[in-house]
C-alpha positions in Angstrom: 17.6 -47.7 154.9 16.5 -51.0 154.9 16.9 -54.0 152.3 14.8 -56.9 151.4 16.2 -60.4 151.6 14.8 -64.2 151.2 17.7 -65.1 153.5 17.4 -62.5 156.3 14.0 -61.1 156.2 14.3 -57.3 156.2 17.2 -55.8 157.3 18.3 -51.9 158.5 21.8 -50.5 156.4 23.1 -47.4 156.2 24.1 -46.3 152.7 27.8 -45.7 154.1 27.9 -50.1 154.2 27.4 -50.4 150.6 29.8 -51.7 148.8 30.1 -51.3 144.8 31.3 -53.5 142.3 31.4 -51.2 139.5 31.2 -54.5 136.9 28.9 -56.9 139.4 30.3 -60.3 140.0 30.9 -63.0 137.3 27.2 -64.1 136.8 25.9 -61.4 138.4 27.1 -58.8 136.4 23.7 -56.1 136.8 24.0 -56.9 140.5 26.9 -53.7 141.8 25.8 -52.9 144.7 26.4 -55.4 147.9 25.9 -55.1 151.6 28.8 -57.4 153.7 27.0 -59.0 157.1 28.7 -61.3 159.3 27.4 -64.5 160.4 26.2 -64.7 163.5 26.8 -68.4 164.2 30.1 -68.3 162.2 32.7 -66.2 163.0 34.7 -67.3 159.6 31.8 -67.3 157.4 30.1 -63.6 156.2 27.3 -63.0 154.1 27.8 -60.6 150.6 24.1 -59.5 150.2 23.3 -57.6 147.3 21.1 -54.8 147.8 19.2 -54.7 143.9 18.4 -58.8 144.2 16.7 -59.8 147.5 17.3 -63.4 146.5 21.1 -63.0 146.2 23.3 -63.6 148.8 26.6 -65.3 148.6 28.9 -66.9 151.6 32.3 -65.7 151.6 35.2 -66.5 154.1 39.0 -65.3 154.3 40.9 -67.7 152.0 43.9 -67.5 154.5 41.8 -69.0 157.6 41.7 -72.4 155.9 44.7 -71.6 153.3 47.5 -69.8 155.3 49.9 -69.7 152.4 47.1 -68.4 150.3 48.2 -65.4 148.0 46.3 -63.8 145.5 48.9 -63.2 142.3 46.8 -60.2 139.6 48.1 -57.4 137.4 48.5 -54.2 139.7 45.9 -52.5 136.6 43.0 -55.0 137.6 43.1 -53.5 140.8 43.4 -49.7 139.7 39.6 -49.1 140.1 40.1 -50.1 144.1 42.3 -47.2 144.5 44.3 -48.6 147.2 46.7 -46.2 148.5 48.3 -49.7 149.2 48.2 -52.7 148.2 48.3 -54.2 152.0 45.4 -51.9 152.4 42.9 -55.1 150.5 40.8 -57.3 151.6 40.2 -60.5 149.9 37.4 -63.1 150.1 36.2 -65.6 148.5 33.1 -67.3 147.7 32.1 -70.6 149.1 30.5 -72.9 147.7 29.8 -76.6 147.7 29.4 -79.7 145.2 28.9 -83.8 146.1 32.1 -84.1 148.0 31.3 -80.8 150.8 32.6 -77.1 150.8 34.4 -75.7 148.2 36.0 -72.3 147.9 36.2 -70.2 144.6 40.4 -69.5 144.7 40.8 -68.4 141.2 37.4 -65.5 141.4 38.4 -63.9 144.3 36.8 -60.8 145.6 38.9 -57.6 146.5 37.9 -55.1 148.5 38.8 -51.5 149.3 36.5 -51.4 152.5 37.9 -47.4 153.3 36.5 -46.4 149.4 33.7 -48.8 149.8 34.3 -50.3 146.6 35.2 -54.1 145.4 36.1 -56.3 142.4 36.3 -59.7 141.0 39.5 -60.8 139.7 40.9 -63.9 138.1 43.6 -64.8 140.0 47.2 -65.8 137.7 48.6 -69.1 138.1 46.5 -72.3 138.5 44.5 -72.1 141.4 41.2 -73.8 141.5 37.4 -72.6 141.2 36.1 -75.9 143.5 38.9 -76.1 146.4 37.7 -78.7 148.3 37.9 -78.3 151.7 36.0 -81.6 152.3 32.9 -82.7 154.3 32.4 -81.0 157.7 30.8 -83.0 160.5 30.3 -81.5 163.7 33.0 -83.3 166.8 30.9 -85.5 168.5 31.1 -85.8 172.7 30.5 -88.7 174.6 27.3 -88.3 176.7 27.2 -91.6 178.6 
């Protein structure tokens, strides 16, 4: 099938990559079903497209490639509706953003994912973990052409 975006133009899906958020995303709550594309510039970086709003599409990265010790802390029941036959068996992602200082990433909304099921949910993570982490201005490594 294919899938209008403002980002990507028109793209080809097949209905077995659709992911569904049964309650949206904070914000986005109408918005349940999502489509997850990789970058292809950006190896860490992956697009969640939704599939109902061609003008939605949010970046999302592993938290543990920039946060190694990253881990998500959320009552077993808000992840019932995943039905992971274990827990191990989760993805997790979160959403990138960015404000005056560079990129951010959303630590306490993360998104988990039961890619086997094709389903996913947004949880609020326990404990105090931010919704702007900074992870600073990027600038690309310069090389000395002379």
């Amino acid at each position: 099938m294919q899938i209008q975006t403002t980002r990507f133009g028109p793209i080809e899906i097949e209905t077995e990559d659709i992911l569904f958020f049964a309650e949206g995303l904070l914000g986005l709550e109408n918005c349940q079903q999502w489509v997850l594309l990789a970058d292809a510039q950006n190896t860490a970086l992956a697009w969640l497209q939704s599939t109902e709003r061609a003008d939605i599409a949010l970046a999302v990265v592993s938290p543990r490639r920039f946060i190694p010790d990253y881990q998500l802390r959320v009552a077993r029941r808000e992840l019932a509706p995943l039905r992971l036959p274990q827990l191990g068996d989760a993805q997790v992602l979160v959403v990138v953003g960015k404000n005056g200082h560079g990129v951010t990433l959303n630590l306490k909304g993360p998104l988990v994912l039961h890619l086997g099921a094709r389903l996913g949910r947004q949880v609020i993570a326990n404990g105090e973990l931010p919704v702007q982490y900074e992870l600073g201005v990027f600038q690309a490594p310069l090389k000395k052409s002379a």
